[in-house]
C-alpha positions as CSV (number, residue, x, y, z in Angstrom):
1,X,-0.1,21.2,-14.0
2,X,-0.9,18.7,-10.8
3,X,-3.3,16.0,-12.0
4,X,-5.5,14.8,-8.9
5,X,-7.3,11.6,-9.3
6,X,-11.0,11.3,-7.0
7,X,-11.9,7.8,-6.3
8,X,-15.2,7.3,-3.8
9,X,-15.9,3.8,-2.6
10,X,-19.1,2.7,-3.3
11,X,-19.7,2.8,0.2
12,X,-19.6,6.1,1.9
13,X,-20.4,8.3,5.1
14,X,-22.1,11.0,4.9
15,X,-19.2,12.8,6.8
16,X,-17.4,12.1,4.1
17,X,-19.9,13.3,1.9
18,X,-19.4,16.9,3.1
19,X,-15.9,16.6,3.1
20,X,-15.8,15.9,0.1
21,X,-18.1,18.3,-1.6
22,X,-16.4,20.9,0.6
23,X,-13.3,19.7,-1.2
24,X,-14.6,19.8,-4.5
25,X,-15.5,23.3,-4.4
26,X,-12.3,24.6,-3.5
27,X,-10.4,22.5,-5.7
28,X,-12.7,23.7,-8.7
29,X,-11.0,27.0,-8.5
30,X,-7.4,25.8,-9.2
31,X,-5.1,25.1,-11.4
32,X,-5.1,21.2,-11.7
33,X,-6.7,18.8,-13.6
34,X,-9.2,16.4,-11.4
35,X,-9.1,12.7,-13.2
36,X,-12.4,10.6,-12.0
37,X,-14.1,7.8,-13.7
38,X,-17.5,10.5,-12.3
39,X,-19.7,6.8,-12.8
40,X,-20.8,6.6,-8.6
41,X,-23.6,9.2,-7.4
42,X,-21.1,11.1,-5.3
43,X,-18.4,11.6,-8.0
44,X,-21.1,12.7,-10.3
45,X,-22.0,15.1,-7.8
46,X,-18.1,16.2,-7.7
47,X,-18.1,16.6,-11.1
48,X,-21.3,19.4,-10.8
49,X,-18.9,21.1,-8.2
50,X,-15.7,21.1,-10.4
51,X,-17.6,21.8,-13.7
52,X,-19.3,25.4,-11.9
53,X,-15.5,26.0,-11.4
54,X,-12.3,27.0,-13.4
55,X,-10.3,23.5,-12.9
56,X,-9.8,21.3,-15.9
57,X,-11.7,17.8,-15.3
58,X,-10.5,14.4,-17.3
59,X,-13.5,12.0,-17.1
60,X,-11.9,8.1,-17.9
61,X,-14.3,5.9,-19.1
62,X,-14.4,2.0,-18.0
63,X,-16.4,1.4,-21.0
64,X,-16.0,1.9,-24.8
65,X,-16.6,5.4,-26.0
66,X,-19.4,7.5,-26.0
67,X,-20.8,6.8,-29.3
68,X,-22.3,10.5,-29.4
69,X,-20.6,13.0,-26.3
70,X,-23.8,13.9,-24.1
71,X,-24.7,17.5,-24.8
72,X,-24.2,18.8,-21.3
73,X,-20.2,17.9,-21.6
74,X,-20.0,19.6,-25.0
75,X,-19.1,23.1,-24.1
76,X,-16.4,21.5,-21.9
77,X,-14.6,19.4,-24.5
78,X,-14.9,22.4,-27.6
79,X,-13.2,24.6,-25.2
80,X,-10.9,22.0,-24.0
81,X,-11.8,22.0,-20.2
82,X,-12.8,18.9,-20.4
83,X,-11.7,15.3,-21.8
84,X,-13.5,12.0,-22.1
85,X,-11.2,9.2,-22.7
86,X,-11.8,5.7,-21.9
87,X,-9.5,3.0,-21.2
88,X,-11.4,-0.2,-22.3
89,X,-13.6,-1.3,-25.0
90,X,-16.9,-3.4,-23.0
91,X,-20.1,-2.3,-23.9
92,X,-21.0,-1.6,-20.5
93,X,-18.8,-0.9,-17.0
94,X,-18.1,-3.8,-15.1
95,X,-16.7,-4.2,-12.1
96,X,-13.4,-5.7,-13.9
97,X,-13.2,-2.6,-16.6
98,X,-13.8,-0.3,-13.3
99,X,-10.7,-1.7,-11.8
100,X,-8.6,-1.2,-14.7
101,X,-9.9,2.3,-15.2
102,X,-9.4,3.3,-11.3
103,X,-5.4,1.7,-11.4
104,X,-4.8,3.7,-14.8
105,X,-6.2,7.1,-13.3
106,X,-4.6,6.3,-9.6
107,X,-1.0,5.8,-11.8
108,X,-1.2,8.6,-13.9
109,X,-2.1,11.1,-11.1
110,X,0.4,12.6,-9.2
111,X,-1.9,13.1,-6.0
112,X,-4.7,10.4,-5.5
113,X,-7.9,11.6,-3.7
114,X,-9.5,8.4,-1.9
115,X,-13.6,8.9,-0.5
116,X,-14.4,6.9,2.0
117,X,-11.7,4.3,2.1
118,X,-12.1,1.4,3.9
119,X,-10.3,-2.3,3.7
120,X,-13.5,-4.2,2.3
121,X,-13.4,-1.5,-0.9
122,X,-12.1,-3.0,-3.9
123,X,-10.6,0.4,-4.1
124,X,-8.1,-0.4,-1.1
125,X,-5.7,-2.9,-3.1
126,X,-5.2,0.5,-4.8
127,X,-4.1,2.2,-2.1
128,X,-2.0,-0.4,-0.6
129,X,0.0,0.2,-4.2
130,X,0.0,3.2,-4.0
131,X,1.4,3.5,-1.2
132,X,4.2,0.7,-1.7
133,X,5.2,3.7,-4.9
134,X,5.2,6.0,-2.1
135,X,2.6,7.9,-4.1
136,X,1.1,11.4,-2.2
137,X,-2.3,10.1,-1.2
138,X,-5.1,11.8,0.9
139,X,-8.1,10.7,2.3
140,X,-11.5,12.3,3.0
């Protein structure tokens, strides 16, 4: 099964916006598995799009575990739609832990899905990687 990775700038047009909700519903109804960190307002809103769908959705965590799995994601892990792992052990996100998290899910993807990408995002030394692996990449 293809794994996709979404990662959204912090930073984003609201072209992009529609783009990428447009995207999110159709990719909701096929056979991948979407890998987001879902932490920005816009990937949370992807994640409402992919979780009304049939796709299987791997949320990474830049943060230590949930101590308790919020209730609205239960449903989705029992019936193993859904997976919460996380790939550091803070306390809270930080902008370092969010790095690591978006280079493990950008290298474990084999597509990566970039929002909104523009030089001054700490999200394009990621792409300039990427692309150096010649890893499929698209932008919206």
């Amino acid at each position: 099964m293809t794994t996709i990775a979404l990662l959204a700038s912090s930073k984003i047009s609201s072209q992009s916006i529609m783009r990428c909700y447009d995207w999110a519903t159709e990719i909701s109804r096929q056979e991948v598995i979407v890998s987001s960190g879902f932490s920005s307002q816009l990937e949370r809103d992807v994640l409402h799009f992919l979780l009304k769908g049939t796709c299987r959705i791997q949320m990474v965590l830049a943060r230590a575990p949930y101590k308790k799995l919020p209730k609205e994601y239960e449903a989705y892990i029992e019936s193993g739609r859904m997976e919460v792992i996380s790939v550091c052990n803070t306390p809270r996100q930080t902008r370092d832990s969010a790095l690591v998290r978006n280079r493990y899910i950008a290298n474990k993807a084999d597509v990566v899905v970039f929002v909104s990408l523009h030089k001054e995002s700490s999200l394009y030394a990621i792409y300039e990687e990427l692309l150096s692996k010649n890893k499929k990449i698209e932008i919206l």
